[in-house]
PAKEMAR-474032 format. One line per field, with one value per residue (C-alpha): residue number from 1; residue in one letter; x, y, z. Coordinates in nm, 2 decimals. Each point is the difference from the previous one (the first is absolute). Example, Ala and Ser with C-alpha at 12.3 -4.5 7.8 and 13.67 -1.06 7.14 Angstrom:
2
nr 1  2
rest a  s
xx 1.23  0.14
yy -0.45  0.34
zz 0.78  -0.07
***
This chain:
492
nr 1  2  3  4  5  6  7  8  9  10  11  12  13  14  15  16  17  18  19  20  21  22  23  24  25  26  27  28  29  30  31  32  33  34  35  36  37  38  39  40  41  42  43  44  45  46  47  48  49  50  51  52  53  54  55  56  57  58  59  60  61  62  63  64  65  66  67  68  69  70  71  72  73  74  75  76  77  78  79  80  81  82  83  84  85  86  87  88  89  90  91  92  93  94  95  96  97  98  99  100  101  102  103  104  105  106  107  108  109  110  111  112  113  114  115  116  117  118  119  120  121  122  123  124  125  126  127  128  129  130  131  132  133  134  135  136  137  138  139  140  141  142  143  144  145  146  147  148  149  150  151  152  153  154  155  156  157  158  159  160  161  162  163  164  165  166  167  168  169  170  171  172  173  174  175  176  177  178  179  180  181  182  183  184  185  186  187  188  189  190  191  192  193  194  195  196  197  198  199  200  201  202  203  204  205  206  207  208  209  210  211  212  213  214  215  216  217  218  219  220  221  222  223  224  225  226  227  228  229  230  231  232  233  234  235  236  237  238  239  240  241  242  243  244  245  246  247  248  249  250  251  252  253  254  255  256  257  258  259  260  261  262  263  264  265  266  267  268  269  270  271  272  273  274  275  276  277  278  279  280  281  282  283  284  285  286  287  288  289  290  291  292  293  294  295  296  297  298  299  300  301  302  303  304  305  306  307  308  309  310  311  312  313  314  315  316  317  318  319  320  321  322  323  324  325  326  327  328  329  330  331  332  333  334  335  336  337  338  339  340  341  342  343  344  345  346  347  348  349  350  351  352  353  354  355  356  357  358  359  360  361  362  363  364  365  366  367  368  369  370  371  372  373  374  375  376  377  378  379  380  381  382  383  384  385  386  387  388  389  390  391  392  393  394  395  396  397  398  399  400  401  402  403  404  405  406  407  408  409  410  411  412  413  414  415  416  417  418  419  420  421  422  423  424  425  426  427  428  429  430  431  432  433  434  435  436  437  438  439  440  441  442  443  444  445  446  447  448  449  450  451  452  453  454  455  456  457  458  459  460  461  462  463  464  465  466  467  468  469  470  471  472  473  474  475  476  477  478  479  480  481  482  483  484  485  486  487  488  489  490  491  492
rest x  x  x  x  x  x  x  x  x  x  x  x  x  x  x  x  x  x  x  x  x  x  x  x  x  x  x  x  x  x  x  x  x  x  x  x  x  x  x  x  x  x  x  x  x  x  x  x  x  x  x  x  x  x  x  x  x  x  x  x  x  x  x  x  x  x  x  x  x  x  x  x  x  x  x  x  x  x  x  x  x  x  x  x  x  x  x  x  x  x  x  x  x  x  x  x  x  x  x  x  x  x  x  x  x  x  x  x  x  x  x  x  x  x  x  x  x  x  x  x  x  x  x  x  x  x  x  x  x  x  x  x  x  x  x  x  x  x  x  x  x  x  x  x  x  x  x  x  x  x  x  x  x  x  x  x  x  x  x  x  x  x  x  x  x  x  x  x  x  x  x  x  x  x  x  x  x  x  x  x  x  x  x  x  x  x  x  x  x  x  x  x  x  x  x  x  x  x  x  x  x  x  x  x  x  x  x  x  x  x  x  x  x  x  x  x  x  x  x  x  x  x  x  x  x  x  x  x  x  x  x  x  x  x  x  x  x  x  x  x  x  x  x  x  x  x  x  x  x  x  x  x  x  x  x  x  x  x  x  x  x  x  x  x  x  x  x  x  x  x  x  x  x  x  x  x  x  x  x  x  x  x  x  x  x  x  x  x  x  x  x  x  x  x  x  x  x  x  x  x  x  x  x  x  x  x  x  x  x  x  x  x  x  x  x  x  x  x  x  x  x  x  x  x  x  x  x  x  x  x  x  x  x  x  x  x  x  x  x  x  x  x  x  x  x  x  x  x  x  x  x  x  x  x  x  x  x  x  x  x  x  x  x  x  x  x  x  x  x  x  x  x  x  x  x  x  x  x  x  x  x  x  x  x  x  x  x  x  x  x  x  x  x  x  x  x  x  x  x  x  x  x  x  x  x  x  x  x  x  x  x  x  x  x  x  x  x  x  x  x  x  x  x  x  x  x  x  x  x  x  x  x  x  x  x  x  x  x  x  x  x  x  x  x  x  x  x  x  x  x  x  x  x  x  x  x  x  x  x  x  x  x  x  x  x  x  x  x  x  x  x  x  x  x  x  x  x  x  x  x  x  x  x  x  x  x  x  x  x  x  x  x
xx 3.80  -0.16  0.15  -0.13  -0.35  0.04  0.07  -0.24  -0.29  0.11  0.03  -0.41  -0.08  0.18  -0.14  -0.39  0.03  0.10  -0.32  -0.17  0.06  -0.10  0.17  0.34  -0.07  -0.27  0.28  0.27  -0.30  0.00  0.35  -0.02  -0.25  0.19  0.33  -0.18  -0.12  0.31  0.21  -0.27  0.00  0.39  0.02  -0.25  0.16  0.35  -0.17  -0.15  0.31  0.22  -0.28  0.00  0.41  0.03  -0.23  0.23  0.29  -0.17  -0.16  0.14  0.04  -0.28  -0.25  0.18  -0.28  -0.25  0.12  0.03  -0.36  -0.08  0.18  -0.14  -0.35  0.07  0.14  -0.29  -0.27  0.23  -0.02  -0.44  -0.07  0.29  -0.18  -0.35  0.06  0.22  -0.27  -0.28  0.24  0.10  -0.38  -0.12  0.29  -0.06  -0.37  0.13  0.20  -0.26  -0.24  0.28  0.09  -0.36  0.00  -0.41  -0.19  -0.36  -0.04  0.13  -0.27  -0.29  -0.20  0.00  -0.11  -0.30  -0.07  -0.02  -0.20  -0.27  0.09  -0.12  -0.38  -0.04  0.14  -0.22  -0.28  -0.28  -0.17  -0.20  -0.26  0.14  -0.07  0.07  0.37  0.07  -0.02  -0.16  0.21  -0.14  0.31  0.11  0.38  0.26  -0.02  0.32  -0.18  -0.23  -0.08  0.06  0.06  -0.32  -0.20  0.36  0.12  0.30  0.18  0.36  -0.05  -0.19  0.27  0.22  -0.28  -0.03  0.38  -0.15  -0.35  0.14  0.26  -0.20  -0.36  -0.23  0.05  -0.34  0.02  0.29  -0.21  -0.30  0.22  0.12  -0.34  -0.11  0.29  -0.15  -0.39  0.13  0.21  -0.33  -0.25  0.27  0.25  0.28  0.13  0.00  0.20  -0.28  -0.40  -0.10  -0.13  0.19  0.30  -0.10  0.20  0.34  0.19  0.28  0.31  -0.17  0.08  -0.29  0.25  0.18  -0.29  -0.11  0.30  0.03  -0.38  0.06  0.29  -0.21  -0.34  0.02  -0.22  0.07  -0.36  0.00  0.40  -0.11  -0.25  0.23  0.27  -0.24  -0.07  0.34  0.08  -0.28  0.05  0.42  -0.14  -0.31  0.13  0.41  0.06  -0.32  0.17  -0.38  -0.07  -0.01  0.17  0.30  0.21  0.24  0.20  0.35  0.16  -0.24  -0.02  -0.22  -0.09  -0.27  -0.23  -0.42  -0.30  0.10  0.34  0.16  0.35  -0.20  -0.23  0.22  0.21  -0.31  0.00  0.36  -0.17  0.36  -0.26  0.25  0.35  0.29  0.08  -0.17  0.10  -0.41  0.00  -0.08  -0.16  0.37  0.15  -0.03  0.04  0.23  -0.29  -0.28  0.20  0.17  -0.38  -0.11  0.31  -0.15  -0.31  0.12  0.25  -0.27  -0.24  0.26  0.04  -0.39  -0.04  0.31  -0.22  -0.29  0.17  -0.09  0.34  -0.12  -0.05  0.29  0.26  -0.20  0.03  0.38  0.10  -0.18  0.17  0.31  -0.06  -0.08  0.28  0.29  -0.21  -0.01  0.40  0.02  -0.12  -0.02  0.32  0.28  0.31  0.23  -0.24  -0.14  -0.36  -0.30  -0.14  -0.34  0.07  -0.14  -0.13  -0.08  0.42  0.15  0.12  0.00  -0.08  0.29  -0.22  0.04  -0.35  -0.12  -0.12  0.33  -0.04  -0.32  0.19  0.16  -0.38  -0.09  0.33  0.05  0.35  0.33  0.14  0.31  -0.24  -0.20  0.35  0.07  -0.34  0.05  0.29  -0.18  -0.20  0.21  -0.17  -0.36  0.11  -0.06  -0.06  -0.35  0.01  0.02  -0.10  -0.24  0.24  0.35  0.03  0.14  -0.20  -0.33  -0.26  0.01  -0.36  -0.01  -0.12  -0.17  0.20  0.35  0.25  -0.01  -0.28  0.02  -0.34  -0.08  -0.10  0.35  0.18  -0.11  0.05  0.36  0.06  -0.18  0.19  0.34  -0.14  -0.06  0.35  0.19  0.08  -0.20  0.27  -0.12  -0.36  -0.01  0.18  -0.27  -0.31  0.17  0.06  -0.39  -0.15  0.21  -0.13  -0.37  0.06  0.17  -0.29  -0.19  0.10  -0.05  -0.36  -0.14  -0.06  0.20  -0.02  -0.07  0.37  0.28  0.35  0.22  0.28  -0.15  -0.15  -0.33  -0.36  0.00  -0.16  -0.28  -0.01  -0.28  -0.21  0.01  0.25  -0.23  0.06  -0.08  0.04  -0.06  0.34  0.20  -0.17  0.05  0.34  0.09  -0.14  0.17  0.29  0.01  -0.13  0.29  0.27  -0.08  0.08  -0.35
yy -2.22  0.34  0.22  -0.29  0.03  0.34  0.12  -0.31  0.19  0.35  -0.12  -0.15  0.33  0.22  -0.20  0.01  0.35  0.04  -0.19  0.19  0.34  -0.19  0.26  0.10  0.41  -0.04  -0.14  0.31  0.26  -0.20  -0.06  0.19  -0.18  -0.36  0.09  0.10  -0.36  -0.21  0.25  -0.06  -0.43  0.06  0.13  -0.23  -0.30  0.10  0.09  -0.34  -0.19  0.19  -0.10  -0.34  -0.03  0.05  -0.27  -0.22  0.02  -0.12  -0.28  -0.34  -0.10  -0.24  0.31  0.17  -0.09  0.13  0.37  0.00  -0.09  0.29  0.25  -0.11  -0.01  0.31  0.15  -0.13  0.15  0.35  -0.05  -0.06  0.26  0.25  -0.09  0.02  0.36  0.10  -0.13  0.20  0.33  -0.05  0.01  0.29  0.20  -0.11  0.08  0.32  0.10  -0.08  0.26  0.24  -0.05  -0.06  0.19  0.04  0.14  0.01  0.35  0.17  -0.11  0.07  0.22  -0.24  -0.25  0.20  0.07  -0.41  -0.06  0.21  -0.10  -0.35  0.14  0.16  -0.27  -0.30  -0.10  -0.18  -0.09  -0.37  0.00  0.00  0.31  0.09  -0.07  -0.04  -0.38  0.04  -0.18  -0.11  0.16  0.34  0.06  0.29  0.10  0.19  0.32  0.22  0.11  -0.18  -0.35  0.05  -0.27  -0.24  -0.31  -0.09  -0.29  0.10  0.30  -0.17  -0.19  0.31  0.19  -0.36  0.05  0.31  -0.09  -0.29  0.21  0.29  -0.19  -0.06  -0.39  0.00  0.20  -0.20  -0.32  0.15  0.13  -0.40  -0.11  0.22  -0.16  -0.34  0.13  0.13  -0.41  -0.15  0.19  0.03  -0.23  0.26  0.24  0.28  0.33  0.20  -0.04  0.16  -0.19  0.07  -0.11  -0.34  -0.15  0.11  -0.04  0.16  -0.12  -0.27  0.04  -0.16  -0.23  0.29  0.17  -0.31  -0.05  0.40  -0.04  -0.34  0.11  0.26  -0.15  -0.38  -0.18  -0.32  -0.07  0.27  -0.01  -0.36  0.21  0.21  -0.21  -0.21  0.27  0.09  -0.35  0.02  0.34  -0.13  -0.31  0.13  0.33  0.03  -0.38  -0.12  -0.09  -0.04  0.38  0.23  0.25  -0.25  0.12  -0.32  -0.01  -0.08  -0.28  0.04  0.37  0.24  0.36  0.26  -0.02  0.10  -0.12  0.30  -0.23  0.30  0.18  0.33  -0.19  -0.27  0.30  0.15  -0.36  0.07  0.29  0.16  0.22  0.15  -0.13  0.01  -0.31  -0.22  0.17  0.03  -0.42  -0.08  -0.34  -0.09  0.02  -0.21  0.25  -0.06  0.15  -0.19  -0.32  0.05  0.11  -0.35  -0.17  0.15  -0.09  -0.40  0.02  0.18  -0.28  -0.27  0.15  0.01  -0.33  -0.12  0.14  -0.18  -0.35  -0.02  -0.16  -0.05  0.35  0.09  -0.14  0.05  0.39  -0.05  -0.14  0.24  0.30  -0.14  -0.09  0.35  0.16  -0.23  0.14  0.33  -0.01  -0.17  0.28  0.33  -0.02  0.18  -0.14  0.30  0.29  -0.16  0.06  -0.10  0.08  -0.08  -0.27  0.05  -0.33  0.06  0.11  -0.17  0.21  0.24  0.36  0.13  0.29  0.08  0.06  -0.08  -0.31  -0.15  0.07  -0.25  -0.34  0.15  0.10  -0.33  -0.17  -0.20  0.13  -0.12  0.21  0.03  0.10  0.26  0.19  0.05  0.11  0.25  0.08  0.16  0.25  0.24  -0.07  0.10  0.17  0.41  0.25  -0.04  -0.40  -0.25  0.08  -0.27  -0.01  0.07  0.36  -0.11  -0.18  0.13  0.03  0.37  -0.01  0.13  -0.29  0.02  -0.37  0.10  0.26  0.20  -0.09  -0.19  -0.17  -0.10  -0.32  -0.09  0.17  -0.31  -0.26  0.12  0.08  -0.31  -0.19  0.12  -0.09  -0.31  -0.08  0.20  0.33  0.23  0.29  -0.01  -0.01  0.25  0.23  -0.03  0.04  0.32  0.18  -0.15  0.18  0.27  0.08  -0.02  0.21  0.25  0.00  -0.03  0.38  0.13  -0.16  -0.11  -0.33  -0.35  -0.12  -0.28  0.01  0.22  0.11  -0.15  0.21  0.34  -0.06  0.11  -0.15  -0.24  0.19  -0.08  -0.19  -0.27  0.17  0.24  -0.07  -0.14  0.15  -0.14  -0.35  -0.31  -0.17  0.29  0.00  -0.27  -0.12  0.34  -0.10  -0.38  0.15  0.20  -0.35  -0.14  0.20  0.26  -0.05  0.21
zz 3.37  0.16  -0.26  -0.31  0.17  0.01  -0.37  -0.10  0.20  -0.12  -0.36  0.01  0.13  -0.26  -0.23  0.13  0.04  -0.30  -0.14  0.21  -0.20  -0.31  -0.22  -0.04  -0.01  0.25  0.23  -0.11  0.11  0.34  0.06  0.34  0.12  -0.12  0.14  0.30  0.06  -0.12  0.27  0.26  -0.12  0.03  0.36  0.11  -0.12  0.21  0.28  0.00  -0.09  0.22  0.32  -0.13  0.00  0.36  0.07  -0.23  0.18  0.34  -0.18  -0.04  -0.36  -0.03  0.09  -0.30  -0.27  0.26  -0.06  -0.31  -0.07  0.24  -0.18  -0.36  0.16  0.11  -0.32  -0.15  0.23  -0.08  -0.33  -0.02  0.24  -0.24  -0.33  0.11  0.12  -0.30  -0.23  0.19  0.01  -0.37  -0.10  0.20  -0.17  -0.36  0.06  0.16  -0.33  -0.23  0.20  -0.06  -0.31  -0.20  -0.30  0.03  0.28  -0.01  0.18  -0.33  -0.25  0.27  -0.21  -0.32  0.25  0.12  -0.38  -0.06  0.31  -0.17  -0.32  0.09  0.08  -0.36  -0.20  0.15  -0.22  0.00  -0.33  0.07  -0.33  -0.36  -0.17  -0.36  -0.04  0.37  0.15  0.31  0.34  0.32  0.21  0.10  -0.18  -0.08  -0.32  -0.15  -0.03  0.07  -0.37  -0.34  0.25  0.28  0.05  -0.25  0.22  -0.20  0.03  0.06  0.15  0.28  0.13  0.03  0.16  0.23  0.11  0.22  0.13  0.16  0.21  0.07  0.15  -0.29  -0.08  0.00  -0.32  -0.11  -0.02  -0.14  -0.31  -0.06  0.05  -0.30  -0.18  0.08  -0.07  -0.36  -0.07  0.10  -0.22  -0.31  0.03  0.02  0.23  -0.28  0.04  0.17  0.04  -0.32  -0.29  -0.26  0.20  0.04  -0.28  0.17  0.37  0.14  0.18  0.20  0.43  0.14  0.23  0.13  0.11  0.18  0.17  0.11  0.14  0.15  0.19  0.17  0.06  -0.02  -0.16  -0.11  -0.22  -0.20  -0.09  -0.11  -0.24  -0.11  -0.07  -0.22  -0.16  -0.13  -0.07  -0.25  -0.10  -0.09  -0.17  -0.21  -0.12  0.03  -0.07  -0.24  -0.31  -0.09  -0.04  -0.27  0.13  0.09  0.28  0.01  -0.28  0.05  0.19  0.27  0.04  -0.02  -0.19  0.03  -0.28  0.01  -0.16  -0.32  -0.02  -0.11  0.15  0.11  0.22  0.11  0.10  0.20  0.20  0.11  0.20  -0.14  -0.30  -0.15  -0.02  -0.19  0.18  -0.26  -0.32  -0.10  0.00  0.29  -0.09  -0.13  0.32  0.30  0.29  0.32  0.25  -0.13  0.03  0.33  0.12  -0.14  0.25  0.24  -0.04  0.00  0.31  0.19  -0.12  0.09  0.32  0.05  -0.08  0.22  0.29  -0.11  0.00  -0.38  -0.09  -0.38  -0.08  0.20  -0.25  -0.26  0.08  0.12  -0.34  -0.18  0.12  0.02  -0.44  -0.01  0.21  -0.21  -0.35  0.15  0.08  -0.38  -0.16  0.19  0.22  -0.11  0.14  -0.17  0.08  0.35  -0.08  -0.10  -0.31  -0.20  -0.27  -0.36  -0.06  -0.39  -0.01  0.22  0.17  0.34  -0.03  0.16  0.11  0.39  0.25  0.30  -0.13  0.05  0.38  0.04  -0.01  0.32  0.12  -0.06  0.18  -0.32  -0.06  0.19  0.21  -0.24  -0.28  0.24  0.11  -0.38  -0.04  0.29  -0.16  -0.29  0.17  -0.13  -0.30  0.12  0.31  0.07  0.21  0.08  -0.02  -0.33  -0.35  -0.16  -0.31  -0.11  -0.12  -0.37  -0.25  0.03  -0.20  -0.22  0.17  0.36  0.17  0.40  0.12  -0.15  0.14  0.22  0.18  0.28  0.11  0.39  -0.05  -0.20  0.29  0.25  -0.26  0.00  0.37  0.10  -0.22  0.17  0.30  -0.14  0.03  0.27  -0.19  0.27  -0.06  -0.37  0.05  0.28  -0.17  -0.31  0.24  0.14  -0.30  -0.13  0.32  -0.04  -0.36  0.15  0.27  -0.23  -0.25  0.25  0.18  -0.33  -0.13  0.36  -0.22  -0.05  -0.33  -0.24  -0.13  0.04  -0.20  0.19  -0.19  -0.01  0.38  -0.13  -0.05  -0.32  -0.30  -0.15  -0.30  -0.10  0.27  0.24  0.33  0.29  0.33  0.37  -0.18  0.12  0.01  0.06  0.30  0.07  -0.07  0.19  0.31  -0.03  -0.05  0.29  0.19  -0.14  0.08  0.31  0.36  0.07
***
């Protein structure tokens, strides 16, 4: 009965510590320290049993079941006070290894770090009145640049450029750039791609809910996130989703496409913020795009989620079925079982593109793909993937005119849509090794120019060319996504 009790005890705790290491080649880099504990559990437990036997043969047999509850008790005392230390020691090491074995320490990209720091002071404008083609806003915000883009808010840009002010002390800033975004809905009934007028007919990729969420999660404040999110949900419903527009943006089995007030493929293709691609094949109004509609899941899971909170359980399913119609339409038409990808689908054809870009990385951004789908998305980096990061496009099929959002550039802001995304689903290898050879490139470029840039080659390891204008430097969401990166993944 001893021995049973024994192995029965010894079994629970090979098994717990095994749960304990939660992964299989987590457990293989510790085996020291788990051998360690079963021989220590193992000489224990005879020195125990061996006490306890001696007492056994001075007791009468009616006292038999006495000792044997002593010894399991005291197995199982062993085996608590065993676990609780081997779970404590097999943390410290693992963080231990990860210190060593970090792929990014902060120390090395000091000097672009410096450079950003003032960078912030030179690209914060304030512009409050309208004049001539500029709308005047009541907040202080980052513009892109210093030149062609001072005194620009644009819309996509900003919640790039949000991704560092919230890490490095300037929510304040943060906030005030959303609030503009909320000022410019109120007085025009859009959020439009930047504050000049001639840009009021057209938005770009719509992320007012992420920046929300990155600025609520730093400075908490529950009123204004109820603003905000308001805001978005009639932003998603008035513009992406009103079947009552002109410029229609839902046209296909509850998706959506890019498409301004011109209603032609040039500017629809300007909305994309992607101006120019090969990606659309110069009809852009044709396609419905995999970013824009994973952006728009996104935008209903964060407002289910907000609404969850708010005890609104109406709006909550509304917002749950919703994005779970467009997820299944989005796995209908732009999954690629055969290829493991996601591709934009040419409504007008029927048919996907085929074509391979970074959009295919935002249904991980936005967690809307399974986990099977995101590792055969991960497996395609190698599509995309370089020395100094990920392309935007595919290198074959491109356009016989040079275009600044196809190969090989590589564009900051497309870098943490793709890393994040990996994170998304456990593929931290992948996504670390990305960010390193991003911040490499800077750093490179960066010893050569004293500048980061607006866009880079990512296969040359060189500054992006110009092309439709000239290459920005000490940009606004290089700078930023730099510095989140380096949050992200130093240890200092």
């Amino acid at each position: 009965v001893i021995v049973l009790v024994s192995v029965v005890v010894v079994s629970v705790t090979l098994l717990l510590l095994l749960q304990a290491t939660s992964r299989v080649e987590l457990m293989l880099r510790r085996k020291k320290i788990f051998f360690m504990y079963i021989y220590l559990y193992a000489k224990y437990s005879v020195i125990i049993i061996s006490r306890e036997k001696l007492l056994l043969y001075k007791t009468p047999i009616k006292s038999y079941i006495i000792h044997i509850k002593n010894i399991s008790l005291k197995l199982c005392l062993l085996f608590l006070h065993l676990a609780k230390n081997f779970k404590a020691t097999l943390n410290n090491s693992l963080t231990m290894a990860q210190k060593k074995t970090s792929l990014i320490e902060a120390n090395n990209y000091n000097s672009c770090l410096h450079y950003i720091e003032k960078c912030w002071e030179q690209l914060t404008c304030y512009y409050p009145k309208d004049f001539h083609k500029q709308l005047g806003l009541p907040y202080k915000f980052v513009a892109p640049s210093k030149s062609i883009y001072n005194n620009d808010q644009f819309y996509w840009d900003s919640y790039f450029i949000i991704l560092g002010l919230v890490v490095c002390g300037r929510q304040e800033l943060a906030k005030g750039m959303v609030n503009n975004f909320l000022h410019l809905q109120k007085r025009f009934n859009i959020i439009p791609m930047r504050n000049r007028y001639y840009n009021l007919g057209s938005s770009q990729p719509p992320f007012l809910t992420s920046m929300a969420k990155e600025i609520y999660a730093v400075k908490a404040d529950k009123r204004w996130l109820t603003k905000v999110m308001y805001a978005a949900e009639h932003e998603l419903n008035n513009y992406w989703m009103n079947e009552g527009l002109t410029e229609l943006h839902i046209v296909h089995k509850g998706l959506s496409r890019y498409c301004d007030h011109y209603i032609t493929h040039l500017a629809a293709e300007h909305e994309s913020g992607w101006d120019m691609t090969s990606r659309f094949h110069d009809h852009c109004l044709d396609y419905l795009p995999v970013d824009l509609n994973s952006m728009l899941y996104k935008y209903e899971t964060d407002l289910a989620e907000f609404y969850k909170d708010a005890g609104n359980k109406k709006k909550y399913n509304h917002y749950v079925t919703q994005s779970e119609n467009r997820r299944k339409k989005m796995n209908e038409l732009m999954w690629n079982l055969s290829k493991g990808f996601y591709f934009d689908y040419d409504y007008k054809h029927k048919h996907q593109s085929g074509f391979y870009s970074v959009a295919g990385f935002y249904p991980l951004w936005a967690k809307l793909a399974t986990h099977t789908q995101a590792k055969k998305v991960a497996d395609n980096l190698k599509q995309l993937e370089y020395k100094g990061g990920v392309a935007n496009t595919q290198a074959t099929g491109l356009s016989p005119e040079k275009k600044q959002h196809d190969y090989p550039n590589g564009w900051p802001n497309q870098q943490w849509i793709v890393i994040k995304g990996l994170m998304n689903y456990g593929f931290k290898e992948d996504a670390e090794r990305v960010a390193k050879k991003f911040l490499d490139l800077n750093y490179k470029v960066f010893k050569k120019t004293g500048k980061l840039w607006e866009r880079y080659d990512v296969v040359k390891g060189s500054n992006g060319k110009s092309e439709r204008y000239t290459t920005q430097h000490g940009f606004g969401w290089t700078n930023a996504v730099f510095i989140r990166l380096i949050k992200k993944f130093s240890n200092n």
